[in-house]
C-alpha positions, -999 to 999 in steps of 0.1 A, spaced: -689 135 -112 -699 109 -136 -704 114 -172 -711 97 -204 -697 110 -238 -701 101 -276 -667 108 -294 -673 123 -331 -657 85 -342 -690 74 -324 -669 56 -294 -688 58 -268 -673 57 -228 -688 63 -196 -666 73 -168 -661 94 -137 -647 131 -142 -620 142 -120 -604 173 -115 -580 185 -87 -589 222 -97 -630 214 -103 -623 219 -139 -662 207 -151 -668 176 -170 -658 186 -215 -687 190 -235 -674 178 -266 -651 154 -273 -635 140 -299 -606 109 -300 -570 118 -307 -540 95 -315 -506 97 -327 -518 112 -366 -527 144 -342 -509 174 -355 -494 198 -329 -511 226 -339 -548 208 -350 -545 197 -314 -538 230 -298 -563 250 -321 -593 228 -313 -582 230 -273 -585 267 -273 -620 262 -290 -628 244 -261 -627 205 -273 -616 176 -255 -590 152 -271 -596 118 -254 -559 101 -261 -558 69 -279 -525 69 -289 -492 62 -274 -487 76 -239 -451 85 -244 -462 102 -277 -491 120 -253 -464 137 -235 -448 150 -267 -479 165 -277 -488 179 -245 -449 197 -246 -455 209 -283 -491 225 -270 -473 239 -239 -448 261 -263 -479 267 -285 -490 285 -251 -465 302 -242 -458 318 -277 -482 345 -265 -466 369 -246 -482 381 -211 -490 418 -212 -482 438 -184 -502 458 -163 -499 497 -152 -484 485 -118 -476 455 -102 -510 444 -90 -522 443 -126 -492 423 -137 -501 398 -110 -533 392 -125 -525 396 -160 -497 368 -157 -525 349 -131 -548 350 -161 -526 338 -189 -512 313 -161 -550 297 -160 -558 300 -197 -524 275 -200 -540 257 -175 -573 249 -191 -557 246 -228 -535 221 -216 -563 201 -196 -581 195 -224 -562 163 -236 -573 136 -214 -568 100 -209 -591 72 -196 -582 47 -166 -597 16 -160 -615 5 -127 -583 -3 -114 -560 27 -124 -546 12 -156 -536 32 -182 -547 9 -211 -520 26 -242 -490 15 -254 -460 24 -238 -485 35 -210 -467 30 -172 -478 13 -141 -495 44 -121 -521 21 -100 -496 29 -67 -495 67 -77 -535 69 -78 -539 50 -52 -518 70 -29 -534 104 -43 -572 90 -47 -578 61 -24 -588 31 -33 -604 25 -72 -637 21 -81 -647 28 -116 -631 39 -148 -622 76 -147 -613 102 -175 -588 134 -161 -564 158 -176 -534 144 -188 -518 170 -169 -531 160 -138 -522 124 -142 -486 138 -146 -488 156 -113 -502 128 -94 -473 104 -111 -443 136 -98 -459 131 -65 -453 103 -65 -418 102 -71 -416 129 -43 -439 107 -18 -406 79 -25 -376 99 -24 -384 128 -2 -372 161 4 -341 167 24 -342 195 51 -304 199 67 -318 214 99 -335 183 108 -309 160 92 -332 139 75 -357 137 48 -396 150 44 -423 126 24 -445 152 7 -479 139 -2 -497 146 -31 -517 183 -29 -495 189 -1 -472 219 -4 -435 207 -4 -409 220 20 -385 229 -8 -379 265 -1 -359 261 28 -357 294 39 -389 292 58 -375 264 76 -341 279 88 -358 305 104 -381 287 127 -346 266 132 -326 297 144 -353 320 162 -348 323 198 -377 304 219 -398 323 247 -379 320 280 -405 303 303 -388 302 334 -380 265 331 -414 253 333 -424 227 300 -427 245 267 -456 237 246 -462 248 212 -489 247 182 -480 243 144 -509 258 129 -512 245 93 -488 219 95 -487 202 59 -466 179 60 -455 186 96 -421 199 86 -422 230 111 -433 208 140 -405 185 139 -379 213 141 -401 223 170 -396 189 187 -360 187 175 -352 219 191 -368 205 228 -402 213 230 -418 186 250 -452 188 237 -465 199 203 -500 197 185 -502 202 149 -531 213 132 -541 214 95 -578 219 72 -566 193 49 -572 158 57 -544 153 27 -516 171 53 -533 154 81 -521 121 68 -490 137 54 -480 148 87 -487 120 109 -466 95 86 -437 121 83 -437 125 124 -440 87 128 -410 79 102 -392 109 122 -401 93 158 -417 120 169 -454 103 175 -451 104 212 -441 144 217 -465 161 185 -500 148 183 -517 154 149 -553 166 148 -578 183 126 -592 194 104 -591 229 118 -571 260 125 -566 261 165 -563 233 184 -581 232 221 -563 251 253 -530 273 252 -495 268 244 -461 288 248 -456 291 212 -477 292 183 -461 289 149 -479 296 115 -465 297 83 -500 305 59 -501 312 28 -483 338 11 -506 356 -16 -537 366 -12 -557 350 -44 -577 320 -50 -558 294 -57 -567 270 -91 -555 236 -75 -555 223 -45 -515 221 -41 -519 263 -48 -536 262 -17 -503 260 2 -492 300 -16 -520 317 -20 -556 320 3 -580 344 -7 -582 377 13 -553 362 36 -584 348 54 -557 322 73 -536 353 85 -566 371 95 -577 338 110 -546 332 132 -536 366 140 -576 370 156 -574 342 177 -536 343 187 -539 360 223 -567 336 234 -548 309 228 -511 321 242 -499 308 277 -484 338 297 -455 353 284 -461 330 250 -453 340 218 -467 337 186 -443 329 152 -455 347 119 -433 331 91 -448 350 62 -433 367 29 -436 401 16 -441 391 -17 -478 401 -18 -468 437 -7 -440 435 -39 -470 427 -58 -491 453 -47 -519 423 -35 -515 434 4 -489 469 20 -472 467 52 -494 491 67 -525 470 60 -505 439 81 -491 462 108 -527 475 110 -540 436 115 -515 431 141 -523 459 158 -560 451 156 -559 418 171 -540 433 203 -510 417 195 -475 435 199 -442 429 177 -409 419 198 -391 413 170 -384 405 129 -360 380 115 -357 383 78 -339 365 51 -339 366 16 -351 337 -11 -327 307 -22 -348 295 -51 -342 300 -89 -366 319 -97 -352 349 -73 -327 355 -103 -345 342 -134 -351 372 -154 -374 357 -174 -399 357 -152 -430 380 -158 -427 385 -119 -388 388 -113 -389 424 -100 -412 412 -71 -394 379 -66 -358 398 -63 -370 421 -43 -384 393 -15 -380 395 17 -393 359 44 -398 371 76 -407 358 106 -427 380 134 -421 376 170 -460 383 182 -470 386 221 -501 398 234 
């Protein structure tokens, strides 16, 4: 949305608001440079102000680190159980969030950061916001993000079981815990009695999944995703890859037209809202994805078809969702379990005992359900 603002200095500026997580425009705003003290800038964020940066970008980081352990100086409380916890450390998660957000920088109608020491992120923007149009004011936070992704868009993300690299986009979830991947690499496939396998990837993202699926021989795969972010994602990762003429790319929604042999989805983990829209690749409010594809599984499986449930039991650690209650959805949607494949997590935060949430990240368990109807 566009707004227009008076700075208490009495600079005036008129640009277009942009937030990733629909953060509304600030309502008061004052003009912040290098003089800025740590703590003056962190005590009138809390209170709600807006510090438009007119300083020296490199010295905008340094501030926005020194707010950041202002932040975290607060411990999290924890709850009566798990569930609690969650939302506790949620809570003080998004009050970071919003703290944070509130120092801001202005770019120009064509993406220029106009401070010293401020870099080039026109490509960045570009590649996250499409083309420029008018000047725009966001988070500094966000520009951050945008410039990370970047850097990830360039150099990629390397996944051993397809010996070669993925290109995440930016609000596209990154294939970076493996573990997910290995197992759709090392489950057995339906045996189809020789006739062409087919298969769905259902939430593709960046189309990591089905490229396993076409490195490991199925002839003909359709990947589907909400996001026309992962839609893009996924078709340039599948054409770098070679893939274009075996998965086709469509969207945005959930099931594809027809029936295939296998259908592989990999949702989102925890159900809760998610503040961003890369959060929407880990967490989906009321599992609505899982109810989603677990409902419409059997009227879309071939004969003898299965269905692949890659999904971890973090949420039941957390208290958000128990087995029973997923059994119970399985069950519902007539759908029959041949088989579980579990592994436990690679990434550091499985042993960082620092984390508010280590006892339910230890404790994880990714599985991956072998559903027939």
């Amino acid at each position: 949305m566009s707004t227009d603002h008076r700075t208490e200095t009495s600079t005036s500026f008129s640009a277009l608001w942009h937030s990733e997580s629909a953060t509304p425009p600030p309502g008061r705003v004052i003009e912040a440079d290098d003089r800025m003290k740590a703590e003056t800038a962190y005590r009138l964020a809390c209170e709600g102000t807006a510090l438009l940066w007119r300083g020296d970008f490199h010295n905008a980081r340094q501030l926005l680190q020194a707010m950041r352990r202002r932040c975290d100086r607060k411990p999290v409380r924890h709850g009566a159980d798990s569930a609690e916890s969650f939302h506790l450390h949620r809570r003080a998660r998004g009050h970071r969030a919003r703290v944070l957000g509130r120092l801001i920088v202005l770019l120009d109608n064509d993406y220029r950061v106009n401070l010293r020491r401020a870099p080039d992120v026109r490509a960045a923007c570009i590649e996250a916001y499409g083309p420029p149009g008018q000047p725009m004011a966001l988070a500094l936070t966000e520009l951050l993000g945008v410039m990370g992704a970047h850097r990830w868009r360039a150099t990629g993300v390397a996944v051993p079981v397809l010996e070669a690299r993925i290109h995440p986009h930016y609000g596209v979830f990154s294939p970076v815990r493996g573990e997910y991947v290995d197992l759709v690499a090392r489950a057995p496939l339906p045996e189809l009695g020789g006739r062409r396998r087919t298969a769905f990837d259902l939430g593709t993202g960046t189309g990591v999944l089905a490229a396993v699926l076409a490195r490991r021989g199925i002839e003909h795969i359709v990947a589907t995703d909400i996001s026309p972010r992962a839609l893009a994602c996924a078709r340039e990762n599948i054409g770098r890859l070679d893939y274009t003429r075996r998965i086709e790319v469509t969207g945005p929604r959930l099931f594809p037209d027809g029936r295939a042999d296998l259908i592989v989805c990999n949702p989102p983990w925890i159900p809760a809202r998610p503040t961003s829209a890369v959060e929407q690749g880990v967490y989906d409010p009321d599992g609505a994805m899982l109810r989603d594809f677990l409902a419409g599984l059997t009227t879309h499986l071939e004969p003898g078809g299965e269905g692949w449930l890659v999904l971890s039991d973090l949420a039941e650690h957390l208290g958000l969702r128990t087995r029973e209650d997923l059994l119970s959805r399985i069950r519902t949607a007539g759908l029959h379990v041949v088989d579980r494949i579990d592994t436990r997590p690679r990434h550091p935060r499985a042993s960082d005992t620092t984390d508010p949430l280590h006892v339910a990240r230890a404790a994880e368990v990714t599985s991956l359900w072998r559903l027939t109807g």
